[in-house]
NUPA-144592 format. One record per residue (C-alpha): residue in three letters; x, y, z. Coordinates in nm, 4 decimals, m for minus. Layout:
BEGIN
+---------+----------+----------+----------+
| residuo |        x |        y |        z |
+---------+----------+----------+----------+
|     ALA |        X |        Y |        Z |
...
+---------+----------+----------+----------+
***
This chain:
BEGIN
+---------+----------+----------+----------+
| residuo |        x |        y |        z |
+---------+----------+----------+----------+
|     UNK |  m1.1868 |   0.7411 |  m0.5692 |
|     UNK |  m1.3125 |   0.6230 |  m0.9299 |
|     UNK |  m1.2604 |   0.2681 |  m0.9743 |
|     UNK |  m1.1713 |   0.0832 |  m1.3024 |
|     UNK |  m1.3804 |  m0.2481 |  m1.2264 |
|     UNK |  m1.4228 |  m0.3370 |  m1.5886 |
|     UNK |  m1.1571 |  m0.6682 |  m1.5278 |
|     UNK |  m1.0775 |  m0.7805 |  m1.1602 |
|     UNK |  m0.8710 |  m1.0753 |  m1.0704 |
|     UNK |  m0.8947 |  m1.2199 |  m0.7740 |
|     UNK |  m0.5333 |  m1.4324 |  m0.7178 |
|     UNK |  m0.4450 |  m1.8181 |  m0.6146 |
|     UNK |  m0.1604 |  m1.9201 |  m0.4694 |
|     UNK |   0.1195 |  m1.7880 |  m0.3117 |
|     UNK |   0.4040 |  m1.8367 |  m0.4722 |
|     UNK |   0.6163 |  m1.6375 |  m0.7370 |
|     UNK |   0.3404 |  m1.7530 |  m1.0340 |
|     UNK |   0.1089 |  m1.5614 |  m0.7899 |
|     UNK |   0.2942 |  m1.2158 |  m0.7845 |
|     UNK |   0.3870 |  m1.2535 |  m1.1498 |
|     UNK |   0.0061 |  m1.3395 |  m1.2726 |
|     UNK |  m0.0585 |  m1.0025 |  m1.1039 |
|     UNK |   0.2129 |  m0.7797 |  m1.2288 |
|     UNK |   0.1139 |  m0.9187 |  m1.5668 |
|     UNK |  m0.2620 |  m0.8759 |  m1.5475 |
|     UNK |  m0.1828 |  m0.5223 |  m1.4117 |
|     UNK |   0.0591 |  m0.4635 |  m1.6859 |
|     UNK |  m0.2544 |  m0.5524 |  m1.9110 |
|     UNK |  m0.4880 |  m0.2727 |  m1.7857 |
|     UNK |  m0.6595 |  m0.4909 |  m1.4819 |
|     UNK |  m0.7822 |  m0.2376 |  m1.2550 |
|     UNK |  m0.7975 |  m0.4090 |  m0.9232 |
|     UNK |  m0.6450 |  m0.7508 |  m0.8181 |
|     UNK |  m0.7634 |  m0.9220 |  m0.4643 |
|     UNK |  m0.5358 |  m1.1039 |  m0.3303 |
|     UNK |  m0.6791 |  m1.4201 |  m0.1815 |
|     UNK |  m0.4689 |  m1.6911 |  m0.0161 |
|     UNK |  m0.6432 |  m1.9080 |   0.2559 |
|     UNK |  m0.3967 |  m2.1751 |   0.3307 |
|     UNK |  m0.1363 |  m1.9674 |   0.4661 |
|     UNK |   0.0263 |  m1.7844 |   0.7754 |
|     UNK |  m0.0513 |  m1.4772 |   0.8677 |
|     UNK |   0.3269 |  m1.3805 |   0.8366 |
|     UNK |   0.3469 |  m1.5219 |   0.4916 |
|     UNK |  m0.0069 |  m1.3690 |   0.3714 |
|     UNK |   0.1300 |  m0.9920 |   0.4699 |
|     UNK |   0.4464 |  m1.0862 |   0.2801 |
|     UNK |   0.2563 |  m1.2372 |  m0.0349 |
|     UNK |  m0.0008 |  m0.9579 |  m0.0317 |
|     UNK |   0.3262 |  m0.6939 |   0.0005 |
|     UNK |   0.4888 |  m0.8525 |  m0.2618 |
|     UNK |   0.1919 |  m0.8144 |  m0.4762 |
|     UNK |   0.0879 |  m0.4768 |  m0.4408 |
|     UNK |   0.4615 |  m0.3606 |  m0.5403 |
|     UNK |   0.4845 |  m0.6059 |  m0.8300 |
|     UNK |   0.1331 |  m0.4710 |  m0.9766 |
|     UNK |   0.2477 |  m0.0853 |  m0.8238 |
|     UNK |   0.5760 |  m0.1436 |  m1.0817 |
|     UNK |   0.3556 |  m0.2917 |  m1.3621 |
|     UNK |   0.0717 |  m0.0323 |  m1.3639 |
|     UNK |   0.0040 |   0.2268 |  m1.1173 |
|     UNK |  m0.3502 |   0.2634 |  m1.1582 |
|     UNK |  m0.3837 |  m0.0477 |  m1.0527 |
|     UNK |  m0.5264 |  m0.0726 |  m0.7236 |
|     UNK |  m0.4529 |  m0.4126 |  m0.4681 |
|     UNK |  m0.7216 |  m0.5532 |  m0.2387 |
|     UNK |  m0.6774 |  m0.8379 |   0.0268 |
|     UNK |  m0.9306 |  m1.0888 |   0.0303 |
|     UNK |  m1.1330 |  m1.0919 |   0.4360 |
|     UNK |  m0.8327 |  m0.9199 |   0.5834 |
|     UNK |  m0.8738 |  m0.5616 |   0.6968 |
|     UNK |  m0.6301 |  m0.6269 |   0.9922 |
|     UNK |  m0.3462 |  m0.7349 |   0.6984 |
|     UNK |  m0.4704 |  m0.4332 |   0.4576 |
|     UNK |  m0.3779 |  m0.1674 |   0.7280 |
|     UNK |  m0.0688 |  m0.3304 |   0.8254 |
|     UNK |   0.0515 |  m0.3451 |   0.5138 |
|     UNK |  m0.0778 |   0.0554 |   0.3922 |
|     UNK |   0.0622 |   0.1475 |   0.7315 |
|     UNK |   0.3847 |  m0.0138 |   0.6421 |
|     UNK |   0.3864 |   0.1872 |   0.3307 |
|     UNK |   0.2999 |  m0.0490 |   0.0888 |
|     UNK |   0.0205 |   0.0080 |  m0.2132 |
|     UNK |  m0.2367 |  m0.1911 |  m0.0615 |
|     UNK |  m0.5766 |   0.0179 |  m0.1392 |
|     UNK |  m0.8383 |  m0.1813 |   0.0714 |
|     UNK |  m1.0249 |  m0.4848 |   0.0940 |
|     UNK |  m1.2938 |  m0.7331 |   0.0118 |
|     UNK |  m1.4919 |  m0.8735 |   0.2593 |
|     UNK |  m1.8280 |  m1.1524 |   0.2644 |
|     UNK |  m2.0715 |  m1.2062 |   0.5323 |
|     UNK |  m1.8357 |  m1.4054 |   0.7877 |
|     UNK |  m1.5556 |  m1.1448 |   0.7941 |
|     UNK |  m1.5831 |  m0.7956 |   0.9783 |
|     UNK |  m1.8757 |  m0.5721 |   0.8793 |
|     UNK |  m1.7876 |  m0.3233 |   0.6608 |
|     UNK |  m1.8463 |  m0.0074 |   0.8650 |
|     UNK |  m1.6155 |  m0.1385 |   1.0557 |
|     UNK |  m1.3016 |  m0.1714 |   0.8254 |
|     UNK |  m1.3915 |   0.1809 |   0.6608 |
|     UNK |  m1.3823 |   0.3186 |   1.0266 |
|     UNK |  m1.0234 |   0.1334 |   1.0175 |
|     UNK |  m0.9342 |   0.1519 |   0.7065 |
|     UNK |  m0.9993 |   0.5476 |   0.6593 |
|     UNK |  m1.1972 |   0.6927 |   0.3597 |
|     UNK |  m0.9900 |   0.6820 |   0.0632 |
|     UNK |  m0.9529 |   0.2948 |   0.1261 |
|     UNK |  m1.1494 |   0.0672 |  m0.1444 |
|     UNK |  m1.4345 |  m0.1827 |   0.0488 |
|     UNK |  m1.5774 |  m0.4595 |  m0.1119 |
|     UNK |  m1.8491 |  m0.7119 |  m0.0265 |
|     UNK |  m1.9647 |  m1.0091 |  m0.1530 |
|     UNK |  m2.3119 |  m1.0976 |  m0.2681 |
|     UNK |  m2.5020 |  m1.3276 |  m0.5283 |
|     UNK |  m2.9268 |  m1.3061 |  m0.4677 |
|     UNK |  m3.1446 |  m0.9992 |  m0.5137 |
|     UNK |  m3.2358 |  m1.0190 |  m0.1174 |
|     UNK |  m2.8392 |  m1.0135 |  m0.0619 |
|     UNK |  m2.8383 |  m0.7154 |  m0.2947 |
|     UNK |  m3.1167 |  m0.5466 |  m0.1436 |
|     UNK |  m2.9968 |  m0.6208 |   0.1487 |
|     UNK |  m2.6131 |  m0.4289 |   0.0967 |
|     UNK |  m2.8121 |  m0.0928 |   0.0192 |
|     UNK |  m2.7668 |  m0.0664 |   0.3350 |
|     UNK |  m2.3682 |  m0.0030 |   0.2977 |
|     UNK |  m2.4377 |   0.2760 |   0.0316 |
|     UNK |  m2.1514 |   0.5424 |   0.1245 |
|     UNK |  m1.9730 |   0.2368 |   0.2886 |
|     UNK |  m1.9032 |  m0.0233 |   0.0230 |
|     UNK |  m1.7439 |   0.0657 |  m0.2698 |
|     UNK |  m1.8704 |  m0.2251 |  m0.5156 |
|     UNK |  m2.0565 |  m0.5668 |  m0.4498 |
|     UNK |  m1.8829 |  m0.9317 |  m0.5810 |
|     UNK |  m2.2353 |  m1.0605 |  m0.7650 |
|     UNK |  m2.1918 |  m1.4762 |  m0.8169 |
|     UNK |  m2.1400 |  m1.7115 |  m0.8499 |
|     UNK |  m2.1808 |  m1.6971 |  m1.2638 |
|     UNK |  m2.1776 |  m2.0150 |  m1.3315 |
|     UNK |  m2.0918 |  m2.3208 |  m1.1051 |
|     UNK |  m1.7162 |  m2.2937 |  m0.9369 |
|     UNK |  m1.4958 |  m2.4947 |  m0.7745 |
|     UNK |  m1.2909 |  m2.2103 |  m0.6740 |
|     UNK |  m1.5792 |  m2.1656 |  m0.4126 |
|     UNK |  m1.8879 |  m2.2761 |  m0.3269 |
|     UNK |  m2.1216 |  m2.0426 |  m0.2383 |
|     UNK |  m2.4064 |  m2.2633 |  m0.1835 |
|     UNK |  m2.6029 |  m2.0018 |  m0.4300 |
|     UNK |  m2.7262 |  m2.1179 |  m0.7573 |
|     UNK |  m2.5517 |  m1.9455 |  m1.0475 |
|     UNK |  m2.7207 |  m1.6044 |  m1.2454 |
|     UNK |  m2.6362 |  m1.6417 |  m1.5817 |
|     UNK |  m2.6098 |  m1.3600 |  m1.8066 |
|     UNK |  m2.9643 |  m1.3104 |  m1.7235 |
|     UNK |  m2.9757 |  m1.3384 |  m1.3654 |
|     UNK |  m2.7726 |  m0.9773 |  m1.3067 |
|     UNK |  m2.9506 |  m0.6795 |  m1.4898 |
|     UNK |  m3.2486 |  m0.7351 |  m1.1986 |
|     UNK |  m2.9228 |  m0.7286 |  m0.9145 |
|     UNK |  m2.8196 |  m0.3723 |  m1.1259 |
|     UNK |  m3.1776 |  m0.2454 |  m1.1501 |
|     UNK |  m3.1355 |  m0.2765 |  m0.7309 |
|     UNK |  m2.8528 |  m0.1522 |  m0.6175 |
|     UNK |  m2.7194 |   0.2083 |  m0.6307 |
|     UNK |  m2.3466 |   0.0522 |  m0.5282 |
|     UNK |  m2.1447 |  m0.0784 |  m0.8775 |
|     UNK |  m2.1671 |  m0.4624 |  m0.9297 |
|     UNK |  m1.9198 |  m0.7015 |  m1.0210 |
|     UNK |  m2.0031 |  m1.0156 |  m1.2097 |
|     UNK |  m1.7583 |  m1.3632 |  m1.0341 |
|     UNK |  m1.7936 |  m1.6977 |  m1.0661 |
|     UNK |  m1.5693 |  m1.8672 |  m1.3730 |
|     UNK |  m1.6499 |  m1.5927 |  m1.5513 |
|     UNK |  m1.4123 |  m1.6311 |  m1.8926 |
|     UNK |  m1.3333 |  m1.4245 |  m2.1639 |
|     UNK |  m1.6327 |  m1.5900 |  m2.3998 |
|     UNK |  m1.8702 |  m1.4426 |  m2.1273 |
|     UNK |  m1.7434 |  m1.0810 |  m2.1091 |
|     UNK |  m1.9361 |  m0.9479 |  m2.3910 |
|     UNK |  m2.2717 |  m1.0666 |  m2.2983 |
|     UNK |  m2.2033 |  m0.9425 |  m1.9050 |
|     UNK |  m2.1226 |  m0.6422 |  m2.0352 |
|     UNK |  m2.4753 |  m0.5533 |  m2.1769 |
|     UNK |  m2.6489 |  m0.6276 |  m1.8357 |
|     UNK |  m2.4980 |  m0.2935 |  m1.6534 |
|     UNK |  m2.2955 |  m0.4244 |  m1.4628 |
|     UNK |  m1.9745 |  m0.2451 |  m1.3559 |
|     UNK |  m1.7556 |  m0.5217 |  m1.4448 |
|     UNK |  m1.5967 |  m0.9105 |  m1.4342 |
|     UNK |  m1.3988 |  m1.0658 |  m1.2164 |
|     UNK |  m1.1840 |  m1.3512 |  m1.3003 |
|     UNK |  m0.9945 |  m1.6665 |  m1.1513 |
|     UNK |  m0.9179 |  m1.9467 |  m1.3285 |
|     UNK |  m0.9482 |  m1.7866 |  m1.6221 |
|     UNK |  m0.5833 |  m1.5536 |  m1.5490 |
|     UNK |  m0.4168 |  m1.7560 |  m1.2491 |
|     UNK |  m0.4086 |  m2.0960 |  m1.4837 |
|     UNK |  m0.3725 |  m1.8856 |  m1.8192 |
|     UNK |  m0.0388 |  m1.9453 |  m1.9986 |
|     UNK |  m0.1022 |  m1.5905 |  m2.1480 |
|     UNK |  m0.2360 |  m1.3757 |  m1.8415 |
|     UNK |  m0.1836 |  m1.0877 |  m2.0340 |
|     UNK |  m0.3442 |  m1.1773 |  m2.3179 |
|     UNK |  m0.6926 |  m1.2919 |  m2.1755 |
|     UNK |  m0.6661 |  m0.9501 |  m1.9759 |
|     UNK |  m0.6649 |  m0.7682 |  m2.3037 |
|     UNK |  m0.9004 |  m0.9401 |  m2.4953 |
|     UNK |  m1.1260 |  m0.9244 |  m2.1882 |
|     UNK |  m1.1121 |  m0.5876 |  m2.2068 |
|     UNK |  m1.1892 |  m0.5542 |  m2.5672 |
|     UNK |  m1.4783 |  m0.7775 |  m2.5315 |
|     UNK |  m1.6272 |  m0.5349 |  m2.2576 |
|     UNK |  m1.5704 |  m0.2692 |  m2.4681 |
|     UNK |  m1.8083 |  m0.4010 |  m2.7485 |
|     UNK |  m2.0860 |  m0.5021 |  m2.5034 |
|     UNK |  m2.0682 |  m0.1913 |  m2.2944 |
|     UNK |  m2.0966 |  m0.0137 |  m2.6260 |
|     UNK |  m2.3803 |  m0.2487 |  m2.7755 |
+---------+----------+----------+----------+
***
């Protein structure tokens, strides 16, 4: 599967802001959106993360849905039919060979990472993982990592070591995108930036046009 991971949003909340952000971002050429949502059920993250993937399915079918640390909610949910394509996973959730043995291989794997040794380390998972979450950027408080940030200059040596794609997080914005873009990285992932946006749409685009000028640089 060829993955668009120029803009990824990862999702807050749960409510219908959540689902709309999403259809809207998708609408705007995102290619993946994780859906993350810690501080609910189990019942009521399969029903956000449903509602979600049909929203963004409606708004853009290339788009493809991940659930954040849930492989057990991302095959219920493809088994139930729905357009759930995978999931994202970091270092407490289960390993990875593990939820492409359950997830099946057309299913999209992430994993998280954010030092050169972590990097390094995820070479490992080459044939496993389909792209590695690189942060944080800059200081969060979506989450702490307990890593210090990269800066723009802190991923081309993270590219330069890893044969799987690598996605830039951590309050990444717009203003960033063209700079990240020149450091060969596969794309950005955004927050904040979308979820609290009152255009979601619009910093979508306009991410998107800033990649294209430092991808192009």
């Amino acid at each position: 599967m060829t993955l668009d991971l120029r803009f990824y949003l990862v999702t807050s909340g749960s409510g219908r802001h959540t689902v709309e952000t999403a259809a809207a971002a998708a609408r705007a050429g995102a290619g993946i959106i994780q859906v993350r949502c810690k501080e609910v059920t189990d019942r009521e993250l399969y029903g956000l993360l449903v509602e979600v993937s049909e929203a963004v399915a409606a708004a853009n079918p290339a788009t493809r849905v991940v659930v954040d640390d849930r492989p057990d909610m991302a095959w219920a949910a493809r088994n139930a039919g729905a357009p759930v394509h995978g999931v994202h996973l970091g270092a407490d959730d289960l390993p990875p060979e593990h939820a492409r043995a359950l997830l099946g291989p057309e299913a999209i794997v992430g994993w998280t990472t954010g030092t050169l040794a972590l990097v390094q380390e995820a070479q490992r998972y080459v044939g496993i993982v389909d792209y590695l979450g690189a942060g944080p950027f800059r200081p969060t408080p979506t989450k702490d990592s307990g890593r210090p940030p990269l800066g723009v200059a802190g991923y081309p040596p993270l590219v330069g070591a890893s044969a799987i794609p690598i996605v830039a997080i951590g309050d990444v914005t717009p203003d960033d995108v063209e700079a990240l873009a020149t450091t060969g990285i596969a794309g950005v992932c955004m927050v904040r930036a979308v979820m609290e946006a009152d255009d979601p749409a619009c910093v979508v685009r306009r991410s998107l046009d800033s990649w294209q000028r430092g991808a192009g640089a």
